[in-house]
C-alpha positions as CSV (number, residue, x, y, z in Angstrom):
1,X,239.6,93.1,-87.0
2,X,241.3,96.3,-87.7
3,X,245.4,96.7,-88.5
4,X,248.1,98.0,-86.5
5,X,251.0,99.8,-88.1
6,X,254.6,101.6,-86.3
7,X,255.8,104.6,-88.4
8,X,259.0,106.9,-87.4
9,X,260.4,110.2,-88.4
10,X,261.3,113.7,-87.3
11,X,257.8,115.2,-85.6
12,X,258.6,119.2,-85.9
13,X,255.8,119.8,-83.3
14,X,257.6,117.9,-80.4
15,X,260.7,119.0,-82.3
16,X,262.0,115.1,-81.9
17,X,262.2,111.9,-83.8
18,X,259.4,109.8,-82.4
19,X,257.3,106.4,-83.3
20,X,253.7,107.1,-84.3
21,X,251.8,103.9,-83.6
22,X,248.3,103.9,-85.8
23,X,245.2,101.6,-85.9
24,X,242.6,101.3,-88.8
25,X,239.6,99.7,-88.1
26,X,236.0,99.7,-90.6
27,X,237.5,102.3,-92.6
28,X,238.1,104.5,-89.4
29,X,242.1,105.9,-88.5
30,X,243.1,106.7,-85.0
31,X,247.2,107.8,-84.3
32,X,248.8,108.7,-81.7
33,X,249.9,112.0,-82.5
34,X,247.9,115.0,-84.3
35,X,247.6,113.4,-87.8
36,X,244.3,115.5,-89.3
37,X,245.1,118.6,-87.0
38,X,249.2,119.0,-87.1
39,X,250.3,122.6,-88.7
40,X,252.8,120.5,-89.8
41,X,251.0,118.2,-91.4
42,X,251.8,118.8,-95.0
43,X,255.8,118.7,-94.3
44,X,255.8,115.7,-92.1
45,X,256.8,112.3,-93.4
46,X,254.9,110.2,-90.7
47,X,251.8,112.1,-92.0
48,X,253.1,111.3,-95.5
49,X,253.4,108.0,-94.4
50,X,249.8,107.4,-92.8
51,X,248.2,108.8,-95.7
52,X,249.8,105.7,-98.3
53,X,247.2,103.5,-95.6
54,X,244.0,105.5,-96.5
């Protein structure tokens, strides 16, 4: 059984706040928002905080 976590913060792609809603399950990560593929990835504190489940 895999874990379900809510995150929020400013998203600079949508140019909104927004909830990012993520799911880890046998070591794989799915969210619902472009986490691995966002430009913005490295200034983006829902990414920030989806990497401190890794």
């Amino acid at each position: 059984m895999g874990d379900e976590y809510i995150f929020s913060g400013y998203c600079r792609a949508q140019d909104q706040s927004r909830m990012v809603t993520v799911e880890t399950e046998n070591g794989t990560l799915q969210a619902d928002c472009c986490y691995g593929n966002c430009p913005y990835e490295q200034n983006c504190t829902i990414a920030q905080q989806i990497a401190e489940i890794k």
